[in-house]
Each structure stands twice: as C-alpha cells, then as structure tokens.
N, CA, C and O atoms as a GROMACS GRO file, in nm:
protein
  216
    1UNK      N    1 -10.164  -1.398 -11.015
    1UNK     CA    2 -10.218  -1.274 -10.961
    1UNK      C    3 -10.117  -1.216 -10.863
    1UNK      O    4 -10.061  -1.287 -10.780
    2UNK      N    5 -10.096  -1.087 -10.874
    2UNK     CA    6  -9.992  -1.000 -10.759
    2UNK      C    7 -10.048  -1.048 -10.603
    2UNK      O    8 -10.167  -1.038 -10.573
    3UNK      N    9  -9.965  -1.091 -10.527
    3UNK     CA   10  -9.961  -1.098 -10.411
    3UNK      C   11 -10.064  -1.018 -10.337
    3UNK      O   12 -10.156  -1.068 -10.272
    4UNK      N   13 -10.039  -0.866 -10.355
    4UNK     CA   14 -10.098  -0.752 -10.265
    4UNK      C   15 -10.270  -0.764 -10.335
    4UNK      O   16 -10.369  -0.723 -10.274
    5UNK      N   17 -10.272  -0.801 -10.414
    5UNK     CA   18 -10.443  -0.801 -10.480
    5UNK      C   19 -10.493  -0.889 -10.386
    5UNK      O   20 -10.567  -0.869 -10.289
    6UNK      N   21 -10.438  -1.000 -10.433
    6UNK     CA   22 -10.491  -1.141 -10.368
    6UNK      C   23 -10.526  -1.094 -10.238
    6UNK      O   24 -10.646  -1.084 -10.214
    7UNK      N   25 -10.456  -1.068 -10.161
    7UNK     CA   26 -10.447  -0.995 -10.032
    7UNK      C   27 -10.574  -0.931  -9.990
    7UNK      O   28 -10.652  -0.948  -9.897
    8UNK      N   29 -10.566  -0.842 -10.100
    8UNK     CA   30 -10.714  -0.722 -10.067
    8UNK      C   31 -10.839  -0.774 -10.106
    8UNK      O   32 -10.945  -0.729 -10.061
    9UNK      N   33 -10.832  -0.919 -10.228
    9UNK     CA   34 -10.959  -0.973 -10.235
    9UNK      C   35 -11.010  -1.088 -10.118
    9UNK      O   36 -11.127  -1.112 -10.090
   10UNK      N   37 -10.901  -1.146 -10.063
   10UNK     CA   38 -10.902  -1.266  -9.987
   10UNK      C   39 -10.970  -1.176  -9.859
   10UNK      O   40 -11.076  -1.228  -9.824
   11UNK      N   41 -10.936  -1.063  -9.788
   11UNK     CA   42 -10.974  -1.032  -9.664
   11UNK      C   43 -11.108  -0.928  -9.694
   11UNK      O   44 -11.145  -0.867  -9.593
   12UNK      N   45 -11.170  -0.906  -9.795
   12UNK     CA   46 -11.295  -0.824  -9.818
   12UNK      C   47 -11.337  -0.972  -9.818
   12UNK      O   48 -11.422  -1.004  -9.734
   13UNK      N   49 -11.305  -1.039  -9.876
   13UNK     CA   50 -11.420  -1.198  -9.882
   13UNK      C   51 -11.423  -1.206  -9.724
   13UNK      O   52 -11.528  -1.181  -9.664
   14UNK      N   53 -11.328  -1.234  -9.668
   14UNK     CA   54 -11.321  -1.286  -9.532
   14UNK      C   55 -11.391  -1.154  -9.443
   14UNK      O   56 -11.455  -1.177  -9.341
   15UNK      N   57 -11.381  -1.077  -9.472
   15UNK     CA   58 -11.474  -0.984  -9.396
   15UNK      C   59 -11.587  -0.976  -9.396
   15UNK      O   60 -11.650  -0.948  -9.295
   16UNK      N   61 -11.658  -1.006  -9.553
   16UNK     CA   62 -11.749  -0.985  -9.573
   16UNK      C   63 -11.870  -1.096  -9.597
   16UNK      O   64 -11.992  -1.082  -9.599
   17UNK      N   65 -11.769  -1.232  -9.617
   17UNK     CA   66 -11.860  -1.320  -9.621
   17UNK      C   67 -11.828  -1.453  -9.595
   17UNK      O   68 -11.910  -1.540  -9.622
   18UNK      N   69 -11.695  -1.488  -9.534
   18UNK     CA   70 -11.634  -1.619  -9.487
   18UNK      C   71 -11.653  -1.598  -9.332
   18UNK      O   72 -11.650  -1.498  -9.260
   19UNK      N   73 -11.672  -1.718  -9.313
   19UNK     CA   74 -11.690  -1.711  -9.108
   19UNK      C   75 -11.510  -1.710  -9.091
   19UNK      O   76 -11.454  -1.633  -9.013
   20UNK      N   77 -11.437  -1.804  -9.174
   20UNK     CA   78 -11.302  -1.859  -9.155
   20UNK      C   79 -11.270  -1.863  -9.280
   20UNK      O   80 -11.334  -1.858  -9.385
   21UNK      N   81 -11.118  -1.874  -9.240
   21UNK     CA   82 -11.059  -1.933  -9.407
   21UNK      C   83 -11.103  -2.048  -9.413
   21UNK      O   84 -11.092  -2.092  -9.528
   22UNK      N   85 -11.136  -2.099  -9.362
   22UNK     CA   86 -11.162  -2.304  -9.411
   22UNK      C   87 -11.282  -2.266  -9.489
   22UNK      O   88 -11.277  -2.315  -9.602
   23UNK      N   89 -11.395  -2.189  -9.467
   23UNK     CA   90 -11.496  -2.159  -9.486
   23UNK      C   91 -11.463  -2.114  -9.606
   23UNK      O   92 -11.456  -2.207  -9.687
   24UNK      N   93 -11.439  -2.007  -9.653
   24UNK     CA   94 -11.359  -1.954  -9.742
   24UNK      C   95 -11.306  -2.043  -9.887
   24UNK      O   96 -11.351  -2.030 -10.001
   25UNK      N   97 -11.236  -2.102  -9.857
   25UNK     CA   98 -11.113  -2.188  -9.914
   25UNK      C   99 -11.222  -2.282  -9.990
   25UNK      O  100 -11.206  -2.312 -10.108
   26UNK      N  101 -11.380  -2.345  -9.881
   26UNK     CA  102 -11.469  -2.439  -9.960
   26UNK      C  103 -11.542  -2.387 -10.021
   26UNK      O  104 -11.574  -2.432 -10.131
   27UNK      N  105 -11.612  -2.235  -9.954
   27UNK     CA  106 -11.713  -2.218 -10.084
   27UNK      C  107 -11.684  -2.194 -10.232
   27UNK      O  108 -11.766  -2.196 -10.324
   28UNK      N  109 -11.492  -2.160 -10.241
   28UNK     CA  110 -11.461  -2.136 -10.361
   28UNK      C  111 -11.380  -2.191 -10.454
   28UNK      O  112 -11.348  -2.152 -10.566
   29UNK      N  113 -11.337  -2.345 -10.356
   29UNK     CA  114 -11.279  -2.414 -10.388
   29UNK      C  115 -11.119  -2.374 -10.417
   29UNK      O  116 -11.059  -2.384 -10.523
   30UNK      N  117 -11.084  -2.340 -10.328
   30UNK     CA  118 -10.918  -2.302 -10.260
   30UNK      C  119 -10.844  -2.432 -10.210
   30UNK      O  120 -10.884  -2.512 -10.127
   31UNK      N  121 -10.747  -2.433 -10.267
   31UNK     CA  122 -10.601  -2.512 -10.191
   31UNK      C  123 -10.625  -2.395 -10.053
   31UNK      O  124 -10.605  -2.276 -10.075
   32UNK      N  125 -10.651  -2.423  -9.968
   32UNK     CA  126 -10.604  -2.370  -9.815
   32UNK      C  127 -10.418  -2.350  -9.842
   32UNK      O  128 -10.363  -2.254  -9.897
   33UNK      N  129 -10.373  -2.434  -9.804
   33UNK     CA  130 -10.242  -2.457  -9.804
   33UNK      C  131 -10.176  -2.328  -9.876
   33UNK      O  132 -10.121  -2.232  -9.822
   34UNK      N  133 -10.198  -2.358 -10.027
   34UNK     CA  134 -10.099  -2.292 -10.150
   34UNK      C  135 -10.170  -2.211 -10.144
   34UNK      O  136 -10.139  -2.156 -10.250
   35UNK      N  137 -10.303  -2.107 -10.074
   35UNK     CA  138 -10.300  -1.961 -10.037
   35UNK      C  139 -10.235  -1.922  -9.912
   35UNK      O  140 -10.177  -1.813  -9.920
   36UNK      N  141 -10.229  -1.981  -9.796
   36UNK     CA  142 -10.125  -1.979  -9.705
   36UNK      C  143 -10.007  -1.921  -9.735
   36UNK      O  144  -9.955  -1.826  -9.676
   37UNK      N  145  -9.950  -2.003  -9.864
   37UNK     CA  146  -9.830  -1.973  -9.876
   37UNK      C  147  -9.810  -1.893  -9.955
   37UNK      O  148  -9.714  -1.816  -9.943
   38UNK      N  149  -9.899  -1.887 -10.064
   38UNK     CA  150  -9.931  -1.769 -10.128
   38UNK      C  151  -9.888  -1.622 -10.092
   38UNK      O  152  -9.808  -1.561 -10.163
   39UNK      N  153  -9.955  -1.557  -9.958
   39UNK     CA  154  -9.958  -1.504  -9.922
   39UNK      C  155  -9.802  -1.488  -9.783
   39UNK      O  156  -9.728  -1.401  -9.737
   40UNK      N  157  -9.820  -1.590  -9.774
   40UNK     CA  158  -9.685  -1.552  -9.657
   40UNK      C  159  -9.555  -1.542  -9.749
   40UNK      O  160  -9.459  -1.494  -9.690
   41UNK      N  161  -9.535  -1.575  -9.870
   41UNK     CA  162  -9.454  -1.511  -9.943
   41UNK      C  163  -9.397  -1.360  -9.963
   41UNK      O  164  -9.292  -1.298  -9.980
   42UNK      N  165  -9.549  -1.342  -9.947
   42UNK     CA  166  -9.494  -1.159  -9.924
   42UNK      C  167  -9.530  -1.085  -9.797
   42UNK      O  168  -9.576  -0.970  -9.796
   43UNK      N  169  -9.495  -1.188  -9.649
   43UNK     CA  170  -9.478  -1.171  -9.514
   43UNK      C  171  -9.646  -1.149  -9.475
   43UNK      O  172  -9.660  -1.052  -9.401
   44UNK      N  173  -9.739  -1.200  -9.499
   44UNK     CA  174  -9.862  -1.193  -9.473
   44UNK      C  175  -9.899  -1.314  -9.397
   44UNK      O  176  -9.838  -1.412  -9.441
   45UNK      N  177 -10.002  -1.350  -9.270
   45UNK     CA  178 -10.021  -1.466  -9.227
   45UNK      C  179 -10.152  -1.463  -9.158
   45UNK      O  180 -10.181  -1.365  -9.091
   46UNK      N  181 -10.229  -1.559  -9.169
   46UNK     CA  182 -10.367  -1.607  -9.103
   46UNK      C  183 -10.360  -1.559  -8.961
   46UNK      O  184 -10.278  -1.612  -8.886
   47UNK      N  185 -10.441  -1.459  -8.915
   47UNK     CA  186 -10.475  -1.455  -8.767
   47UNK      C  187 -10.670  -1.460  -8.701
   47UNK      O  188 -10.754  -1.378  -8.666
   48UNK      N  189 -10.659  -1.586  -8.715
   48UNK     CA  190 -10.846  -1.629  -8.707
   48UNK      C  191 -10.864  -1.519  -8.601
   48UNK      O  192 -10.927  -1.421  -8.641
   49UNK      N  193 -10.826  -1.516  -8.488
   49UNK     CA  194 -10.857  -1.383  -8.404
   49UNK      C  195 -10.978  -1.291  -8.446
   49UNK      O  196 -11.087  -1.261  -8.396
   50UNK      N  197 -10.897  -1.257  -8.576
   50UNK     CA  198 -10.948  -1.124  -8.630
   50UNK      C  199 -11.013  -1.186  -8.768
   50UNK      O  200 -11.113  -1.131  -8.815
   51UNK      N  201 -10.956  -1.299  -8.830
   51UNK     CA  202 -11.031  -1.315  -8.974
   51UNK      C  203 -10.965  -1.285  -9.086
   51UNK      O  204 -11.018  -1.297  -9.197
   52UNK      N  205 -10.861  -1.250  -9.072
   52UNK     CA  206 -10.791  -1.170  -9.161
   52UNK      C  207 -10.634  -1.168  -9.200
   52UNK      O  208 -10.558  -1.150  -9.105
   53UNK      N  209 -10.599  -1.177  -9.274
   53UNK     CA  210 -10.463  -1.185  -9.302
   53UNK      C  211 -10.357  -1.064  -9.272
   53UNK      O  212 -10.374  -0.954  -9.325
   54UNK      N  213 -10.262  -1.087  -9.195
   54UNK     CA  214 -10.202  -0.926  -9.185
   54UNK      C  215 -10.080  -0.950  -9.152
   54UNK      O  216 -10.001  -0.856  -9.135
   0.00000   0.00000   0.00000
C-alpha cells in the first residue's frame, strides 16, 4: 500500500477510534514496529501527544 494512504487510514483510525497506537496495532493486529517504519520511510513519526502521525 502507498505510504501517504496508509498515512491517512492509520490517523482517521487513530482519531477516530484508537486511544494509542499500541491500542491500534492490537485491535487489528499490526506489527507496531514495521508500521513505525513503514511510515517513517516517507519522514512521518508517532507523536502520542497528539495521537497522530505527522
């Protein structure tokens, strides 16, 4: 899947229905990790702060 999708589906989930990525990652059964990196591939990174990847 393109980077920038993943992106826009991962943080409507996380907005809309993950407390956290850990949260996240179990209800759907995610490598945590290899979306991490997933995503910081194309300069994107976890800021729990906010919930959201940016």
């Amino acid at each position: 899947m393109d980077p920038h999708l993943l992106l826009g589906l991962v943080n409507t989930e996380l907005r809309n229905h993950a407390e956290s990525l850990e949260d996240l990652c179990k209800t759907h059964g995610l490598d945590q990790e290899a979306l991490v990196q997933r995503l910081a591939s194309v300069d994107y990174e976890y800021m729990s702060e906010i919930n959201q990847f940016r």
